[in-house]
N, C-alpha and C positions, 0 to 999 in steps of 0.2 A: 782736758786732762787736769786731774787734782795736782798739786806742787808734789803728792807723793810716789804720782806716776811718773815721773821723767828721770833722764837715766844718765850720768856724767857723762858724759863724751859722748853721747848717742848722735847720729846724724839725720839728720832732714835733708832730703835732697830737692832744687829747685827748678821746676824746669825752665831752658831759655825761654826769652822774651825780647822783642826786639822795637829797638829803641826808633821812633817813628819823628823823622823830622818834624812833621807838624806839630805833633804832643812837644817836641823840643823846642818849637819857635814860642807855642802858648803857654807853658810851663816857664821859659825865659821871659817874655812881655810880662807877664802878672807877678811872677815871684821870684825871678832874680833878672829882671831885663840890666843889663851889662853887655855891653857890644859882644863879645866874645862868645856869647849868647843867644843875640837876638840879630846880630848886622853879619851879612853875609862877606860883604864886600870888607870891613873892618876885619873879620875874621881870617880871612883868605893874605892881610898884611902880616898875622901873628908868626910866630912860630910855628905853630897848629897847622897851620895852612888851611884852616877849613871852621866854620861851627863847630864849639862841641857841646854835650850836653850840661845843661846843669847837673851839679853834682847830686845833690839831694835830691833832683828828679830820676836820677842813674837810680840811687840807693831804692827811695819811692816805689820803681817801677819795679825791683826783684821783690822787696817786700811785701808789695800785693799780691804776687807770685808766693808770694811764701806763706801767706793769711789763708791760701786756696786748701793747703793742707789741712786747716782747721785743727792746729795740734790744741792748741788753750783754748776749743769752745765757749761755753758758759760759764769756765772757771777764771777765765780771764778777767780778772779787777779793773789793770790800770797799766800804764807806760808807767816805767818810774825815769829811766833815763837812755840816752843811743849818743855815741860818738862812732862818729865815719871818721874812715883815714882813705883820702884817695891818692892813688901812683900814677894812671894814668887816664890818659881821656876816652870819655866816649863818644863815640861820632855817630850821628842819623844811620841807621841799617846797624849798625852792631848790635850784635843777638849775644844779652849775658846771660849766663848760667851761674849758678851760686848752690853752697852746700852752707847748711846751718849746723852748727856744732852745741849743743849744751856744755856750755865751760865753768857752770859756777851755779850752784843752788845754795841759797839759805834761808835758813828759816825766822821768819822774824818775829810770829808770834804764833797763838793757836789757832787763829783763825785766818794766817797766810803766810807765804814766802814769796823768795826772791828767786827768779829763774833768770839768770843771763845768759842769752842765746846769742855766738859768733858766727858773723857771717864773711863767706869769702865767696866775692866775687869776680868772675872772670870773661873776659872778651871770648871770640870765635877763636881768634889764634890760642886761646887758654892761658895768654897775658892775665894776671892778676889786675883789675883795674880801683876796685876798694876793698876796703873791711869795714863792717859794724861790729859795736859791740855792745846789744840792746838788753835793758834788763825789765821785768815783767813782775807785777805783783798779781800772785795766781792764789787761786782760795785750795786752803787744807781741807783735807776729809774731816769731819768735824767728829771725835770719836771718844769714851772713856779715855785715852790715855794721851790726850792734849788737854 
């Protein structure tokens, strides 16, 4: 979609996906190995009482859920930025579901804009477990009156 197509507050729905211990032991050893992580038995000392997921591999895996829609095809440029706020944990078998919200367009010049897309993510119990909030440099229809 051109930055001209998308619509304020419009929503993208995500469907669940569920969070697969292995993906969460090898997603932790490579890119945030921290016992809390990756050590079973460490984990089970915490508060947690158990593994939980990396957070960015949480966020990660709705995200590629949410790429499946294909909303920004070919007009998609570039990331420009993403801040996650996480509340609570996700653990091996939790199945998130997430709704993407259009919260913010602007335009930066004739030949693109700014799309920032929020995300709210949620556990099975429908516990809120993070937020993103990613924004996207997407190509303008290119036309007489840009």
């Amino acid at each position: 979609m051109y930055f001209e197509d998308f619509v304020l507050d419009s929503v993208i729905g995500i469907p669940p996906v569920r969070i697969c211990k292995k993906d969460m032991l090898d997603f932790g050893l490579k890119y945030d190995n921290i016992p809390i992580h990756t050590d079973e038995e460490y984990a089970a000392s915490t508060h947690f009482g158990r593994l939980i997921a990396p957070g960015v591999m949480s966020f990660m895996t709705v995200w590629a859920k949410f790429l499946e829609n294909d909303i920004f095809a070919d007009e998609l440029l570039a990331g420009k930025s993403t801040k996650i706020e996480w509340f609570r944990p996700v653990f091996a078998e939790d199945e998130l579901t997430g709704k993407a919200v259009v919260t913010r367009l602007t335009e930066r010049n004739a030949k693109n804009g700014i799309v920032e897309v929020t995300f709210y993510v949620t556990n099975q119990q429908g516990e809120l477990v993070l937020t993103d909030v990613t924004e996207v440099i997407v190509k303008r229809r290119l036309n007489s009156s840009n």
